[in-house]
DSSP file (Angstrom, degrees, kcal/mol; ACC not computed):
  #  RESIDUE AA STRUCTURE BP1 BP2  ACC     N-H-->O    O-->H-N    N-H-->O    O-->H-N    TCO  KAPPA ALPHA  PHI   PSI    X-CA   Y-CA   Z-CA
    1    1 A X    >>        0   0    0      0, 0.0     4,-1.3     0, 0.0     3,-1.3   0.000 360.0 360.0 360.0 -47.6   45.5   18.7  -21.7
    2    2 A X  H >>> +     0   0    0      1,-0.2     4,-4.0     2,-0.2     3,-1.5   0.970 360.0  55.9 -63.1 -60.9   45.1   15.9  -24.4
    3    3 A X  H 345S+     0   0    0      1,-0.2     4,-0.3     2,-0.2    -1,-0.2   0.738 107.9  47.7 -35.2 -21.3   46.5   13.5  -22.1
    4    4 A X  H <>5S+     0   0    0     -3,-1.3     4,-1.4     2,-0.2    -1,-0.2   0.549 107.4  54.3 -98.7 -34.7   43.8   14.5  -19.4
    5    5 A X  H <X5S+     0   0    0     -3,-1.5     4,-1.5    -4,-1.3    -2,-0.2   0.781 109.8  52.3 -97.6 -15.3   41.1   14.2  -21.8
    6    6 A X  H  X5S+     0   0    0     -4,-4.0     4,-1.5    -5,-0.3    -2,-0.2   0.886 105.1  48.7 -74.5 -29.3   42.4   10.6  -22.5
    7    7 A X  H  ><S+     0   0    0     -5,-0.6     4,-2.1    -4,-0.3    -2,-0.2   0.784 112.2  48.9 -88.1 -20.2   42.6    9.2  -19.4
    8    8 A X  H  X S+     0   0    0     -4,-1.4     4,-1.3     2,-0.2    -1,-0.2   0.721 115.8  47.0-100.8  -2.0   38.8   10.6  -18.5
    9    9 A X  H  X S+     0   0    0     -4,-1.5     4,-2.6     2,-0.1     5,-0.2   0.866 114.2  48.5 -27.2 -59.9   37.7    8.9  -22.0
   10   10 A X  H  X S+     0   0    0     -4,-1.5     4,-1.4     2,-0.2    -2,-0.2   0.745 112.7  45.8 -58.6 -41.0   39.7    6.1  -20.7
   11   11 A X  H  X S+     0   0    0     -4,-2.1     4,-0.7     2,-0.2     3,-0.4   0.985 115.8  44.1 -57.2 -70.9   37.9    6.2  -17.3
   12   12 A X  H  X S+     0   0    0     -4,-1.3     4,-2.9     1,-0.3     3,-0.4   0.893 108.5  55.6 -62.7 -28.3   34.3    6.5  -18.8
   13   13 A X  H  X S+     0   0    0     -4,-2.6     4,-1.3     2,-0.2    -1,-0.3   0.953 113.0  49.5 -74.6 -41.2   35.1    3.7  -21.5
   14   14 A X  H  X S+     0   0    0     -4,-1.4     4,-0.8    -3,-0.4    -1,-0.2   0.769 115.0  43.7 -47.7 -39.3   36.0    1.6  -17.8
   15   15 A X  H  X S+     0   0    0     -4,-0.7     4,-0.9    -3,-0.4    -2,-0.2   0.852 106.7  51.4 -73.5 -46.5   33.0    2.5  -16.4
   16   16 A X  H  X S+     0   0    0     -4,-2.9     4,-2.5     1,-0.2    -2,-0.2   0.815 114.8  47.9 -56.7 -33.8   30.7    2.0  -19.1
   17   17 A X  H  X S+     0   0    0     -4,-1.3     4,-2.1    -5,-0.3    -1,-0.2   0.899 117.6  46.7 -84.7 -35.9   32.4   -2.0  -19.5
   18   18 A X  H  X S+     0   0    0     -4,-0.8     4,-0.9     2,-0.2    -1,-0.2   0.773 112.5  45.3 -78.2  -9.4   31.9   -2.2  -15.8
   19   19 A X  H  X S+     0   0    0     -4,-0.9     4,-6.1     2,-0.2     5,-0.4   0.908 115.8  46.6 -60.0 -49.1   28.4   -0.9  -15.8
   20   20 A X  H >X S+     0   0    0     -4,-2.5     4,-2.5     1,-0.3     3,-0.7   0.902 115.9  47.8 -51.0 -58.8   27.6   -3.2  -18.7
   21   21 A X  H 3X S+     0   0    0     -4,-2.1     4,-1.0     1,-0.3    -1,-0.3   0.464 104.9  56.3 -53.6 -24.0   29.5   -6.3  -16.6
   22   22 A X  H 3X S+     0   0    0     -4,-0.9     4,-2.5    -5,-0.2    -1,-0.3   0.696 104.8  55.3 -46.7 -50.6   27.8   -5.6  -13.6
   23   23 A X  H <X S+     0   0    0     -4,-6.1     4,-1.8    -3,-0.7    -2,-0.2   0.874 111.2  47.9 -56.6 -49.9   24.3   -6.0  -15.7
   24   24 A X  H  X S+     0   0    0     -4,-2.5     4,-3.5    -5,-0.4     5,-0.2   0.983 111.5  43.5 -30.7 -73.0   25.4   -9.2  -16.8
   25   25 A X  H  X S+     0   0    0     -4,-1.0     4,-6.2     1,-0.3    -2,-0.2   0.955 112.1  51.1 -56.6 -54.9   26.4  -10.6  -13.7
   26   26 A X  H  X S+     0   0    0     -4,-2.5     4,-2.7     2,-0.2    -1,-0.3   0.797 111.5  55.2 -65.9 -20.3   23.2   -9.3  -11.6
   27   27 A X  H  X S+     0   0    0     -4,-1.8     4,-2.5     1,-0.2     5,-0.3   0.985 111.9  40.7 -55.6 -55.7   20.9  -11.0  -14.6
   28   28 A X  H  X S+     0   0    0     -4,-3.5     4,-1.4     2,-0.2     5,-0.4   0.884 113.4  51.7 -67.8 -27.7   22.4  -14.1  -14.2
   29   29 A X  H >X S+     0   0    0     -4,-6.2     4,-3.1    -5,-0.2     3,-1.3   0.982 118.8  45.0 -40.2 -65.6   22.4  -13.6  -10.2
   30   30 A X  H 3X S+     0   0    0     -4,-2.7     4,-2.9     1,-0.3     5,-0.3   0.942 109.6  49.5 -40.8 -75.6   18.8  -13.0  -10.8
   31   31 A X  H 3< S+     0   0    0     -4,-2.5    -1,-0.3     2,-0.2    -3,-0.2   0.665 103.1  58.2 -23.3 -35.3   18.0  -15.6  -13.1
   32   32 A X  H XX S+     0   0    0     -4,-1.4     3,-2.5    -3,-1.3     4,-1.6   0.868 113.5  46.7 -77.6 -68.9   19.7  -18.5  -10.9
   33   33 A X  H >X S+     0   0    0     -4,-3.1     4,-1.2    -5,-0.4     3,-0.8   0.886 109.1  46.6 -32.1 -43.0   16.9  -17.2   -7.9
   34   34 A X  H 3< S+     0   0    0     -4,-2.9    -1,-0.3     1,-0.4     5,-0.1   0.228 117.0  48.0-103.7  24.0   14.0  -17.0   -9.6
   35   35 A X  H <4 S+     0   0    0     -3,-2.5     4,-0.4    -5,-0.3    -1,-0.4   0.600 117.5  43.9-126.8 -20.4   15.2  -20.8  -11.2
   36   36 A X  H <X S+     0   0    0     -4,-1.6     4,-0.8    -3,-0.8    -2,-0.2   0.609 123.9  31.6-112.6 -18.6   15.9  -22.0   -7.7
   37   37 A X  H  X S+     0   0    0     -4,-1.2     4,-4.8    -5,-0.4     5,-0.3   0.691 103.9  78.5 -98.3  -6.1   12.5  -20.4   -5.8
   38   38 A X  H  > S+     0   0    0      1,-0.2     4,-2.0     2,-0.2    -2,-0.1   0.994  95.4  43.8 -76.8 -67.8   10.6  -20.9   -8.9
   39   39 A X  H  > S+     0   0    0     -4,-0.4     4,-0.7     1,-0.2    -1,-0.2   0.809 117.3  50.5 -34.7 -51.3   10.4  -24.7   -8.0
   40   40 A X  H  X S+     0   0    0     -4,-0.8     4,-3.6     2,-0.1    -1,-0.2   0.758  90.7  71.5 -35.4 -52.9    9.5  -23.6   -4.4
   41   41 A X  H  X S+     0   0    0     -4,-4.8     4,-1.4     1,-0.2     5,-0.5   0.866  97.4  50.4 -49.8 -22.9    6.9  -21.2   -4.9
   42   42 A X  H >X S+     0   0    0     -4,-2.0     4,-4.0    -5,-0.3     3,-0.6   0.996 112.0  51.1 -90.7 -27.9    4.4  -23.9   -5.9
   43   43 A X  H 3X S+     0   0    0     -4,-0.7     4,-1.8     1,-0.3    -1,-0.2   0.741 114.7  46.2 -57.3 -26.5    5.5  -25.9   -2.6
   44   44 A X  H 3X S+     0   0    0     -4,-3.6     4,-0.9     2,-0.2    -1,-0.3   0.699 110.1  46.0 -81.6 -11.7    4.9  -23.0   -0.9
   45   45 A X  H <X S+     0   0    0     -4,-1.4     4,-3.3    -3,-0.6     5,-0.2   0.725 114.7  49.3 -77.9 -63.6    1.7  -22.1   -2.3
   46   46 A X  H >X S+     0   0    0     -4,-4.0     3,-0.7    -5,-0.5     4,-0.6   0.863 119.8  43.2 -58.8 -77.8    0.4  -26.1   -1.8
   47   47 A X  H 3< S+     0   0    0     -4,-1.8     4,-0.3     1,-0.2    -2,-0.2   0.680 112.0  49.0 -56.0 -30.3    1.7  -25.6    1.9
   48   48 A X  H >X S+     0   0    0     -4,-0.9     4,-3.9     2,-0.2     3,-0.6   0.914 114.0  47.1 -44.2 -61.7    0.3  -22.1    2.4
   49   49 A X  H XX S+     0   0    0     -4,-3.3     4,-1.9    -3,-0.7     3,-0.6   0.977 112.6  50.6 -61.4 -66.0   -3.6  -23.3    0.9
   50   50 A X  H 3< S+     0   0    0     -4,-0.6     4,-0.2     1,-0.3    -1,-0.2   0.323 109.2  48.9 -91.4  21.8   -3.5  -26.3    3.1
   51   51 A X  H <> S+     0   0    0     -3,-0.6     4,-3.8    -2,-0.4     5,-0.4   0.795 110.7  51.6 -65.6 -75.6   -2.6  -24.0    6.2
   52   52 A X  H <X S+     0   0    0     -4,-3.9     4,-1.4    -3,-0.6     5,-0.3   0.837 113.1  50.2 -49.6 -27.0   -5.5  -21.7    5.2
   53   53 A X  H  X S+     0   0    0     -4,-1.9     4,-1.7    -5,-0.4    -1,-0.2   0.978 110.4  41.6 -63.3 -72.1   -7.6  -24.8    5.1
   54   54 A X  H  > S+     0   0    0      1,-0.2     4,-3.0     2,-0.2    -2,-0.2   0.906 114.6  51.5 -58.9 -50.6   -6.9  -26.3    8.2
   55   55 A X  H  X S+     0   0    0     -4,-3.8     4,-2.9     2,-0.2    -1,-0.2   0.882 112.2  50.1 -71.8 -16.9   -6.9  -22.9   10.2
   56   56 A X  H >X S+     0   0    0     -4,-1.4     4,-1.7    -5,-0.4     3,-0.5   0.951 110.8  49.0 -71.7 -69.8  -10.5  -22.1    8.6
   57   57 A X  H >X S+     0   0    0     -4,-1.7     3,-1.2    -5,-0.3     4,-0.8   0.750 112.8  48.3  -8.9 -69.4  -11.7  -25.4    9.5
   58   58 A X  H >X S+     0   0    0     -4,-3.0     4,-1.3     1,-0.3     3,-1.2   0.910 106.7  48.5 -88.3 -12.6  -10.5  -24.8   12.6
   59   59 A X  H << S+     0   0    0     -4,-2.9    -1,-0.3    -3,-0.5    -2,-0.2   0.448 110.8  62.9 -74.8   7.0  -12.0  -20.8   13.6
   60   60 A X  H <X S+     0   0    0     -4,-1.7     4,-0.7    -3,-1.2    -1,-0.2   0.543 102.4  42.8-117.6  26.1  -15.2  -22.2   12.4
   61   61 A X  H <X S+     0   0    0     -3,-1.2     4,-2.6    -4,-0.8    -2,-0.2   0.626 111.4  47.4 -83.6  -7.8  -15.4  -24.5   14.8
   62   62 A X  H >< S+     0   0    0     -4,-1.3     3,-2.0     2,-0.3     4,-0.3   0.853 115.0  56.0 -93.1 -88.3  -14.4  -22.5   17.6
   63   63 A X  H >> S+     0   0    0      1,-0.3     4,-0.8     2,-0.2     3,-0.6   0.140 112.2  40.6  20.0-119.6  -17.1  -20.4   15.7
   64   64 A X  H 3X S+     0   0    0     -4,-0.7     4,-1.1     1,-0.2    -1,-0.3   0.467 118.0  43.1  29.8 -71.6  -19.7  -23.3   16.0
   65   65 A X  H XX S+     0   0    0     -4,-2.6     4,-1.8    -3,-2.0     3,-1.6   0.993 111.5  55.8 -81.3 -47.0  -18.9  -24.5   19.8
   66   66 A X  H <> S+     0   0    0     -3,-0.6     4,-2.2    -4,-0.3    -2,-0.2   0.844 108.9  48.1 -65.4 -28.0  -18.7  -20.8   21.2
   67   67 A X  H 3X S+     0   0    0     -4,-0.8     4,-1.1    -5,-0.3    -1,-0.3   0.683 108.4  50.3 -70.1  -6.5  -22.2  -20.0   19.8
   68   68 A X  H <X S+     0   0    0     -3,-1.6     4,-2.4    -4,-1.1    -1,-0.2   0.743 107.3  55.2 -88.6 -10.1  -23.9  -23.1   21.2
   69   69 A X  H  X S+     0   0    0     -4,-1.8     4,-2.5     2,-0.2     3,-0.2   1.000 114.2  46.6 -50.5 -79.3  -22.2  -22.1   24.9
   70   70 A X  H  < S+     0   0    0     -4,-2.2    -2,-0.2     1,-0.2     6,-0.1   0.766 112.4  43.0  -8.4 -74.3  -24.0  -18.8   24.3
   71   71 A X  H >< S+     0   0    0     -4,-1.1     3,-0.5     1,-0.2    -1,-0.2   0.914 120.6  46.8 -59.0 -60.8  -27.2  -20.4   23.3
   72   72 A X  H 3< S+     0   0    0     -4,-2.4    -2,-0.2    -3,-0.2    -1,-0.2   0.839 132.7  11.9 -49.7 -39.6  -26.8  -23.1   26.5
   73   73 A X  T >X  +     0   0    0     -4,-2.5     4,-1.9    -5,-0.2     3,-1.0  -0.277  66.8 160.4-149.3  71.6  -25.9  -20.8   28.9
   74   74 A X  T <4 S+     0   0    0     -3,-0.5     4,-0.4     1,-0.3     5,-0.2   0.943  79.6  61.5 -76.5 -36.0  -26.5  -17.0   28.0
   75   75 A X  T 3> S+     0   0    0     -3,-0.2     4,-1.8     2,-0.1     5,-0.3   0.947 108.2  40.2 -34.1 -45.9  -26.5  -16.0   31.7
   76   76 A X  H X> S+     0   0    0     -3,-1.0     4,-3.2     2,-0.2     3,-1.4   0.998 115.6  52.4 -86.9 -78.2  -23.2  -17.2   32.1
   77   77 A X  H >X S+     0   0    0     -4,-1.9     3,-2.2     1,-0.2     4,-1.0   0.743 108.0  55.1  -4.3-120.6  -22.1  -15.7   28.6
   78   78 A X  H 3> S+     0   0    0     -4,-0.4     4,-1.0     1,-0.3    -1,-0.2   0.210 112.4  36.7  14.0 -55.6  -23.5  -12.5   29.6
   79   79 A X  H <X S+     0   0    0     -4,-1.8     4,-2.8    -3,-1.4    -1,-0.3   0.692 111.1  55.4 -72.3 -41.8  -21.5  -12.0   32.8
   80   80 A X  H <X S+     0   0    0     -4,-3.2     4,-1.5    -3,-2.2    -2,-0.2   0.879 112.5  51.2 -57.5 -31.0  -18.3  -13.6   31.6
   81   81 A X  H  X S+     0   0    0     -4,-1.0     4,-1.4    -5,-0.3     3,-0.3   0.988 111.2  53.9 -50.0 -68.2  -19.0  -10.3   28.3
   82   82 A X  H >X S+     0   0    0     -4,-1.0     4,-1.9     1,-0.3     3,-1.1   0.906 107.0  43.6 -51.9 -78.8  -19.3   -8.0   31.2
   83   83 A X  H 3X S+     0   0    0     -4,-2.8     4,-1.4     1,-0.3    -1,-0.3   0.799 110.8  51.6 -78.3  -5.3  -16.3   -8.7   32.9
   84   84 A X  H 3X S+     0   0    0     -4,-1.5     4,-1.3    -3,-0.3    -1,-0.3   0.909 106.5  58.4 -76.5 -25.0  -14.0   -8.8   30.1
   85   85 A X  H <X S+     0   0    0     -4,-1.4     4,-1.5    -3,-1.1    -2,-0.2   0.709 109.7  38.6 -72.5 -22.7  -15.4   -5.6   29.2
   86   86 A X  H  X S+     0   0    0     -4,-1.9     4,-0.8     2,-0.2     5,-0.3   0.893 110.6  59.8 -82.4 -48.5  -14.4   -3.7   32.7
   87   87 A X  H  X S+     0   0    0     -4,-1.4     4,-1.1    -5,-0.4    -2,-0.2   0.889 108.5  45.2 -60.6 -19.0  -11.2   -5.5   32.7
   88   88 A X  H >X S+     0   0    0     -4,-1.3     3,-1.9     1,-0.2     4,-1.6   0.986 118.4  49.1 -63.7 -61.1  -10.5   -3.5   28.8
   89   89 A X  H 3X S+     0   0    0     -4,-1.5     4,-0.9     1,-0.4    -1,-0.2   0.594 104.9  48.6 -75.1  -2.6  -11.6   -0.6   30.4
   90   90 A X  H 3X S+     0   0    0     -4,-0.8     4,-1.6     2,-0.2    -1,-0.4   0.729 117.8  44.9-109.4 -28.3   -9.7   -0.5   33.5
   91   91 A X  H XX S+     0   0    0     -3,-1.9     4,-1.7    -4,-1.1     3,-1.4   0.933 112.6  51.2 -83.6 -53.2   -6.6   -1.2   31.4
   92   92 A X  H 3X S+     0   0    0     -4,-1.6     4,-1.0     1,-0.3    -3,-0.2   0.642 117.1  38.9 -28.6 -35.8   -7.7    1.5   28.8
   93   93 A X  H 3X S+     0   0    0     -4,-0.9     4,-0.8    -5,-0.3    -1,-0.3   0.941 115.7  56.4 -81.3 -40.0   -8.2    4.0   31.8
   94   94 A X  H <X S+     0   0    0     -4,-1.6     4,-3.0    -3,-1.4    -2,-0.2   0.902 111.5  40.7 -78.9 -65.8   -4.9    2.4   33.3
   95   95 A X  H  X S+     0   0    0     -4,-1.7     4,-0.9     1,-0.3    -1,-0.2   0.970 117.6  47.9 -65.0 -39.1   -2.8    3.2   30.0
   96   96 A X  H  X S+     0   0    0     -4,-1.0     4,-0.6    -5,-0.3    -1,-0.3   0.602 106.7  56.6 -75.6  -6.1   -4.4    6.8   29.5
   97   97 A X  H >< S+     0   0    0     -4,-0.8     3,-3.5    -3,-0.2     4,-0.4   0.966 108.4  49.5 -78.0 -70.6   -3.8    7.5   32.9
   98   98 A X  H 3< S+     0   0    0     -4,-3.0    -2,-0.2     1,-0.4    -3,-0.1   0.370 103.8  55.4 -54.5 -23.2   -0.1    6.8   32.3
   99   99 A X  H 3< S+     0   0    0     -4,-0.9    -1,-0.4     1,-0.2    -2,-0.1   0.533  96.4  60.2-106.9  -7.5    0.4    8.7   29.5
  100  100 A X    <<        0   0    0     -3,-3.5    -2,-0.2    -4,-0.6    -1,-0.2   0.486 360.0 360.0 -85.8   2.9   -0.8   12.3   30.9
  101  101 A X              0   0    0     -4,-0.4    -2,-0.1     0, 0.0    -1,-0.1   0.692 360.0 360.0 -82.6 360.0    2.1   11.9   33.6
């Protein structure tokens, strides 16, 4: 019985040093990342804004040319609206059709 209750002393006193050494190790894992992306994040952050730049620039020009098309030629506009809008609805009836067989 004493013997029993020494070796599962002995156990938890194993576990506890491997808990503890395990804590160690993943802080320094950790530490080493955040030291190796840390230096990255701001080159990802400059490449990111001057992504967001460039794609605003360019949806407001597409912005910009597609309302003067409009403005030049609203017939035209008008009927091109119109048939994208039957072709959504014909797939939209198309997919609900599909899904009550």
């Amino acid at each position: 019985m004493i013997i029993g209750l020494l070796i599962i002393n002995l156990k938890n006193i194993m576990n506890d040093f491997n808990r503890e050494k395990f804590r160690e190790n993943m802080h320094k894992v950790v530490d080493q990342a955040v030291d190796k992306l840390g230096g990255n994040y701001d080159q990802i952050s400059d490449k990111a804004a001057e992504f967001y730049g460039k794609a605003s620039e360019k949806a407001s020009h597409a912005k910009e040319m597609t309302q003067k098309y409009v403005r030049e030629n609203p017939q035209k506009s008008l009927i091109m609206a119109a048939g994208v809008g039957a072709i959504s609805a014909m797939i939209v009836v198309g997919v609900m059709r599909r899904r009550k067989c």
